[in-house]
C-alpha positions in Angstrom: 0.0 0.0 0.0 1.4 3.3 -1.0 -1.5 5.9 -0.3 1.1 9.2 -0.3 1.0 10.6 -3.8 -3.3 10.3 -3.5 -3.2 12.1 0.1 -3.6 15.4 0.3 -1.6 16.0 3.9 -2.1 19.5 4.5 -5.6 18.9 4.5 -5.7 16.1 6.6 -3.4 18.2 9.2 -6.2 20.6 9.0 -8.6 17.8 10.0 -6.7 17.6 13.6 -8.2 21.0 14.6 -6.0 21.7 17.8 -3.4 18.6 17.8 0.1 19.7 17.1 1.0 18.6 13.4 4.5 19.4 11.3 5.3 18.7 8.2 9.0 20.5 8.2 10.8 17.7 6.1 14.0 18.1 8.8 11.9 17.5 11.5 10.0 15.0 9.4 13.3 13.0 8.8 14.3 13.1 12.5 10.9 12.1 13.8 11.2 9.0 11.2 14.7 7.3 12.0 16.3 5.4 14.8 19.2 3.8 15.5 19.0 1.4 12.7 22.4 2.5 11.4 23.9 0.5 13.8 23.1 -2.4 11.3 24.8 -2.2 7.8 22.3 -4.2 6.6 19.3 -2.4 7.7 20.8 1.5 7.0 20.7 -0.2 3.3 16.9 -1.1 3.6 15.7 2.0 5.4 17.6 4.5 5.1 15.2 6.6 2.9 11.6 6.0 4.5 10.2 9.0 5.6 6.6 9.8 7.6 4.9 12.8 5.3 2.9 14.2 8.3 3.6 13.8 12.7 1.1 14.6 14.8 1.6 14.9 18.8 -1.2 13.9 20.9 -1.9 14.8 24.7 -4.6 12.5 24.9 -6.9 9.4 25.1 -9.3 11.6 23.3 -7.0 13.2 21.0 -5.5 9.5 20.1 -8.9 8.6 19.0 -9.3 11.3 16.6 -6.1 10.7 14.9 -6.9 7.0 14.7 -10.5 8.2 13.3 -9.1 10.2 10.6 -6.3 7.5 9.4 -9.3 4.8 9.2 -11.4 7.2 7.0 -8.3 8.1 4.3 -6.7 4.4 4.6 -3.3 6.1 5.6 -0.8 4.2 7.5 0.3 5.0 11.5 3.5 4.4 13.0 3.5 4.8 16.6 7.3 6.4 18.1 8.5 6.8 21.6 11.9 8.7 21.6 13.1 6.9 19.0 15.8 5.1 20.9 15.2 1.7 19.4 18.0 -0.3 16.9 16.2 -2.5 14.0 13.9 0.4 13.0 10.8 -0.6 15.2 9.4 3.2 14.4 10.7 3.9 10.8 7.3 4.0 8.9 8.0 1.9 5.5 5.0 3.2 3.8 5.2 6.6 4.8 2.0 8.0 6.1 1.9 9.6 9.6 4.0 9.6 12.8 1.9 9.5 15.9 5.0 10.8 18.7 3.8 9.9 22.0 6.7 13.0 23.8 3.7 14.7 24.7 1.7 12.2 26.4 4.0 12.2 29.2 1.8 12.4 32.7 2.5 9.9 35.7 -1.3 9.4 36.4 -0.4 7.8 39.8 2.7 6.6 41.9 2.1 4.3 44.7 4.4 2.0 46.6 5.3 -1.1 44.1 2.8 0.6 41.2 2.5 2.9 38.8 0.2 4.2 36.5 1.5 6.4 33.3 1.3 7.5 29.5 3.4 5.9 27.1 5.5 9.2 26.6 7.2 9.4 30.4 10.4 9.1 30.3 12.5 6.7 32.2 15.3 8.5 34.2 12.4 11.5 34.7 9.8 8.7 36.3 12.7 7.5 38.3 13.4 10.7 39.8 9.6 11.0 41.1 9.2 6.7 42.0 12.7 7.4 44.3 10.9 9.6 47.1 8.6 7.1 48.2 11.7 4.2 47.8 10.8 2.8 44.2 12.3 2.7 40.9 11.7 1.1 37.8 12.3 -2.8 37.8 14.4 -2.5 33.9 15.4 0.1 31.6 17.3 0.0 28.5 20.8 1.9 28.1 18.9 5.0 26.4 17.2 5.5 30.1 17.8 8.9 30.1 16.1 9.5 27.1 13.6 6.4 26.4 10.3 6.6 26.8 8.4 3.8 29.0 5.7 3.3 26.0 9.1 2.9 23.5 10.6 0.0 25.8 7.0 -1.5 26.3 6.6 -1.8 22.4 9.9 -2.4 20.9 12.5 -3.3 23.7 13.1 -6.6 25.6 15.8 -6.3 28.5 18.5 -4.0 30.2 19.6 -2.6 33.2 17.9 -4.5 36.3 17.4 -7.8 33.7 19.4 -9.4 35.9 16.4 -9.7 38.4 13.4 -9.4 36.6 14.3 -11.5 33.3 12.4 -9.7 29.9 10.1 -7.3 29.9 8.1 -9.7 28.7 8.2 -12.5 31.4 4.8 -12.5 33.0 4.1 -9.9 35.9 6.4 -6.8 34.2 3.6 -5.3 32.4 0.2 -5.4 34.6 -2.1 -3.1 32.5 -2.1 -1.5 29.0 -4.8 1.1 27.3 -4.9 1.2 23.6 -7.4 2.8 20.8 -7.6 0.4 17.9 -8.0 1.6 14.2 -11.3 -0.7 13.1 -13.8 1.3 11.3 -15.0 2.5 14.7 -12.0 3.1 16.7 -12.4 2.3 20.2 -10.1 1.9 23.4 -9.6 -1.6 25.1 -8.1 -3.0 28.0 -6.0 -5.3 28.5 -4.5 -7.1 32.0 -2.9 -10.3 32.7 -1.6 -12.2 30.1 -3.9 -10.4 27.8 -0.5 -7.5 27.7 1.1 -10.0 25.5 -0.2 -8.8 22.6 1.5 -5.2 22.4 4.6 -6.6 24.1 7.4 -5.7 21.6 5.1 -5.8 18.5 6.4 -2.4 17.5 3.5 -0.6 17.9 1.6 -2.9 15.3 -1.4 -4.2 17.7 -2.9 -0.6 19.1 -1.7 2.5 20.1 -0.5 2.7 23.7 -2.7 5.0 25.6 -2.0 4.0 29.3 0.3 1.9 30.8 0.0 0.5 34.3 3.7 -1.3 35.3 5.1 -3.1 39.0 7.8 -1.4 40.4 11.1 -2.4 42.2 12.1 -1.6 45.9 15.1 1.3 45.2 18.8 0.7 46.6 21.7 3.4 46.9 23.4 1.7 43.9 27.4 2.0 43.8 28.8 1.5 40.3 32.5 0.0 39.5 34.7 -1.3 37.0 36.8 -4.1 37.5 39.6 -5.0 35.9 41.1 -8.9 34.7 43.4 -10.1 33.0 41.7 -13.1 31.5 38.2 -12.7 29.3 36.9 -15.6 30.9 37.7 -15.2 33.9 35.5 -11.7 33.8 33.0 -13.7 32.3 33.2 -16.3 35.5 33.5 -13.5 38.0 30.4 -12.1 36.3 28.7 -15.4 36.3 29.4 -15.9 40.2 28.6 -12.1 41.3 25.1 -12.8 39.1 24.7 -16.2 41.0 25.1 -14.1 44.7 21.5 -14.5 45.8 22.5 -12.3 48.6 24.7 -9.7 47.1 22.2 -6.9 45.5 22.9 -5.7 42.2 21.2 -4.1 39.1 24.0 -4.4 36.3 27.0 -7.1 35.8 28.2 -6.4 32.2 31.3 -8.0 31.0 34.0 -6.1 28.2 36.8 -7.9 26.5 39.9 -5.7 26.3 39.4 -4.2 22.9 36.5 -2.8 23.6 37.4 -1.2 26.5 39.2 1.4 24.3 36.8 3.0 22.9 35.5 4.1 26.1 37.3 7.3 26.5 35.2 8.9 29.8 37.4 5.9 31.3 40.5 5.1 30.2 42.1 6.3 33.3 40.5 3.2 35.2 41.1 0.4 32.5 44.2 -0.1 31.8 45.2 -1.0 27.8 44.8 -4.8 27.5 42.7 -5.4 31.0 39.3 -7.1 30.4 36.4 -5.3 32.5 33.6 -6.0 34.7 31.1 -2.7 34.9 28.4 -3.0 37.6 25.5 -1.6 39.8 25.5 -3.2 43.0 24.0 -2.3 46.0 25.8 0.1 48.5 24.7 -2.3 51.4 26.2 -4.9 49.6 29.9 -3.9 48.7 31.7 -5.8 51.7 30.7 -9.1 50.4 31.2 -8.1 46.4 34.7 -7.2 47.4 35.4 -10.2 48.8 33.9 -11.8 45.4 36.3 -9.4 43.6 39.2 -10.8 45.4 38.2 -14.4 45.1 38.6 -14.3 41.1 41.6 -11.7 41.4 40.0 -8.7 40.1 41.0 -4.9 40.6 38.2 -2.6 41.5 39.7 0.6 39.9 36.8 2.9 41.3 33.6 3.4 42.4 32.9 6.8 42.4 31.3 6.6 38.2 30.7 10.5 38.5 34.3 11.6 38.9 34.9 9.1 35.7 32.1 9.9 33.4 31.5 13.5 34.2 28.3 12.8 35.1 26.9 10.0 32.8 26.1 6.6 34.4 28.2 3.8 34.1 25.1 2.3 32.5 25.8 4.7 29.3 29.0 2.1 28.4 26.5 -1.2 28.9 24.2 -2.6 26.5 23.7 -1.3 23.2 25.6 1.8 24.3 28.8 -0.4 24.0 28.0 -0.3 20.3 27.1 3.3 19.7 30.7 4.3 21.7 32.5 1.7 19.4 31.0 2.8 16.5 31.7 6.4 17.0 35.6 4.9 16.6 35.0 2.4 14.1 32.1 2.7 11.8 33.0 -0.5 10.3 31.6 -2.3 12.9 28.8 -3.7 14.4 27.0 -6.2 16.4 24.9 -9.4 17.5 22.0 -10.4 20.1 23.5 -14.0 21.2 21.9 -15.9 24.1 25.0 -18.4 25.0 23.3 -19.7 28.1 26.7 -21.1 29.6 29.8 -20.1 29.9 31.4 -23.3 28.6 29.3 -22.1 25.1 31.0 -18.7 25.7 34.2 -19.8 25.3 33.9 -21.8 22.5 32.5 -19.3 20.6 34.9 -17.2 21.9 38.1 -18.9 20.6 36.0 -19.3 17.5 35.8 -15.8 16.5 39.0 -14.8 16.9 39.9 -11.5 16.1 36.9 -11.2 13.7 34.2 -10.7 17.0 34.8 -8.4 20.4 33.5 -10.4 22.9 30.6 -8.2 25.2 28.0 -9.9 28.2 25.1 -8.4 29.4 24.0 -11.2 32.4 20.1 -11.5 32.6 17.7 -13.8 34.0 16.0 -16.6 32.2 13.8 -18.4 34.0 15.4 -20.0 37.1 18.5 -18.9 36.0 21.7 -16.2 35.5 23.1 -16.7 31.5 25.0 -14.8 29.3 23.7 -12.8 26.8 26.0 -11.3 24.5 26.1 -8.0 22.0 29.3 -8.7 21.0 31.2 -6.6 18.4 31.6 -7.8 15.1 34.0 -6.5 12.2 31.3 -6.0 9.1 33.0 -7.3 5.8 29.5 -8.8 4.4 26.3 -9.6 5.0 27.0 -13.0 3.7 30.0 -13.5 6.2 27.5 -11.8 9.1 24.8 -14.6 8.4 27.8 -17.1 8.2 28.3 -16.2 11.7 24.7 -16.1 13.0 24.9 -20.0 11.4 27.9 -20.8 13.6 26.5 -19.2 16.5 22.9 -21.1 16.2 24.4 -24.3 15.3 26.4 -24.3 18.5 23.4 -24.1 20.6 23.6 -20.2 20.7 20.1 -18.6 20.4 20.7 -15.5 18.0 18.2 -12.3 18.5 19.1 -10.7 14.9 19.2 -7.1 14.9 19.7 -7.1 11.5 15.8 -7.3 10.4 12.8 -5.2 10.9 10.2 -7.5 11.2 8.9 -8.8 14.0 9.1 -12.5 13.6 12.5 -12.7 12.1 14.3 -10.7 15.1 13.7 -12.5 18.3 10.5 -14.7 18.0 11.8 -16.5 15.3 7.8 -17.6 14.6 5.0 -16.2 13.5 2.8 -16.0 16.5 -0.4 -16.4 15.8 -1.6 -14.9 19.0 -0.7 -11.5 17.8 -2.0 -11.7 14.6 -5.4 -12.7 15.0 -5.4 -10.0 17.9 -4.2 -7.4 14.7 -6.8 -8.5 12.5 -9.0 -7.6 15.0 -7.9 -4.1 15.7 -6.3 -3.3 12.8 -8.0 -5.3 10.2 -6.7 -2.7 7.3 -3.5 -2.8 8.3 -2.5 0.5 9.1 -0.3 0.3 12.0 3.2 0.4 11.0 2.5 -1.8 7.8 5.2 -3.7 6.8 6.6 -5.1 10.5 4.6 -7.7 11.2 5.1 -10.5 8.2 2.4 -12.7 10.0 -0.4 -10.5 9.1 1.2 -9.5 5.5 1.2 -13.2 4.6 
């Protein structure tokens, strides 16, 4: 469906009465990208898909009317937080119009352990206000300063605090979830329970995120450091143990190998060239008996004070998918995976596998009853043969690969069609309008 050359946008902006519109083809362009240029194979696909109209809702109310008027001129939707996201979740591929949930960013209540919010709050601002009555949220993604709670509910999956709570899609992190539809009616449902399933990381195609109500986690006085080895996998097995500390506290155990390291610059004074590094949030209560698991494996705390070293960013700003976006501000040849190893004994053989070729990085998470390995390692781009070579390798060693090198829904994570979400799309979308193009379920 390609509806732009028949649409007549300044009209339909005119149809939106007192929503805030633009059209500015800068802002346009800024308000349809993401991070997708962290994949070589992507910023080839996408690299040219605009929006040809954003609109920015306050409301519910408002929400419905856009939905209305998109229903009546068959013109596609593509729902954006901040844009923060990698495989370009928000990057409309039929054009249309950009719904930006910035302005719909009200925490509608705060109570211990609960929240209730619109999609647009952002993280670290939400945090600021759960921390006075002892409460914080229980995972955010690197981009927490800037992210938007809707944006991780829709398109993200894990991060900081994964560790205790798993994915944001294990049953219990998402209680409650608003959304207007875009049948010939539009209309808001509810959903609770296991019902949230069905806008959990589905890229905005299953509704439009009105209201999100989310569990919170009790808050600690985290103290960040960096650790220093001079082994890989004995990081990784100091990392493994620390996550395996039912009672040590933490929030963050993520794992460098020692080229890496140097493209963080905020730190160079605390990793020394050629040291493999451990960066972590643990508890402040805790740090007696993390030392002692420091010493154990022969590690080197080199500070703990991540202010002084990163002039006031977080250590969590060099974790996750931030490791890529520092590396790739050295290298732009490079880029990166989504590997599940599950074991360290997996770990390593992929490890001496890869060889100069892949840049070894762990993020520890939770998986059901247990602590594994998760990696976004680095990997020097020559191909995208050679990259799928890889992702063979990897998945034919056991290794469960989350590509971040496709848009669609089914072929990044899932690696299924699931037919839950679709027949819930056909029922609130049935024209397809919501971000067309990401869900290859419903296309086919």
């Amino acid at each position: 469906m390609d509806t732009n050359t028949e649409i007549d946008y300044r009209a339909i902006a005119a149809e939106f009465k007192e929503i805030e519109t633009t059209s500015d083809r800068d802002r346009l362009t800024k308000l349809s990208l993401d991070y997708y240029h962290f994949s070589p194979v992507l910023t080839e696909q996408l690299q040219d898909k605009r929006g040809e109209l954003a609109v920015f809702p306050t409301t519910e109310a408002e929400v419905l009317q856009i939905a209305q008027v998109c229903v009546e001129h068959k013109i596609p939707l593509t729902v954006r937080g901040a844009g923060t996201g990698n495989y370009g979740q928000c990057i409309p591929l039929q054009g249309g119009i950009i719904l930006d949930t910035s302005k719909m960013n009200q925490i509608l209540s705060l109570k211990p352990g609960i929240a209730c919010i619109q999609p647009g709050v952002r993280m670290a601002a939400f945090d600021k206000q759960a921390r006075k009555i002892g409460w914080e949220l229980r995972m955010a993604p690197s981009t927490y300063r800037t992210a938007t709670i809707g944006g991780f509910i829709g398109g993200g999956s894990v991060g900081m605090g994964s560790i205790n709570y798993g994915q944001i899609s294990d049953r219990g992190n998402l209680r409650r979830v608003r959304l207007v539809t875009l049948e010939q009616q539009p209309r808001v449902l509810e959903l609770q329970g296991d019902e949230v399933q069905k806008v959990l990381h589905a890229y905005g195609t299953t509704g439009i995120i009105t209201e999100l109500e989310i569990p919170l986690a009790p808050a600690y006085p985290w103290q960040e450091a960096s650790v220093i080895f001079d082994d890989l996998m004995t990081a990784a097995s100091f990392g493994q143990a620390l996550s395996d500390s039912n009672g040590i506290v933490k929030k963050l155990v993520s794992i460098h190998e020692a080229p890496i390291t140097r493209y963080f610059t905020a730190l160079q004074d605390y990793i020394p060239e050629g040291k493999h590094c451990a960066l972590l949030m643990v508890s402040e209560y805790d740090f007696g008996p993390f030392q002692d698991l420091v010493k154990e494996y022969g590690g080197e705390i080199t500070y703990n004070n991540p202010g002084e070293a990163t002039k006031g960013n977080s250590l969590l700003e060099f974790t996750w998918n931030h490791t890529t976006l520092h590396a790739r501000k050295c290298d732009r040849n490079l880029t990166y995976l989504q590997t599940f190893y599950f074991t360290l004994e997996r770990l390593e053989q992929l490890y001496r596998w890869g060889g100069d070729e892949i840049m070894i990085h762990l993020e520890f998470l939770r998986a059901g009853a247990k602590a594994v390995p998760a990696g976004l390692q680095l990997i020097r781009y020559t191909t995208e043969s050679r990259l799928n070579e890889i992702i063979r390798e990897h998945e034919s060693q056991g290794a469960f690969i989350a590509n971040p090198h496709v848009y669609t829904i089914e072929d990044g994570g899932n690696k299924q069609i699931d037919p839950q979400k679709v027949a819930f799309k056909q029922q609130v979308d049935p024209y397809g309008l919501l971000n067309p193009g990401k869900m290859r379920g419903f296309h086919n």
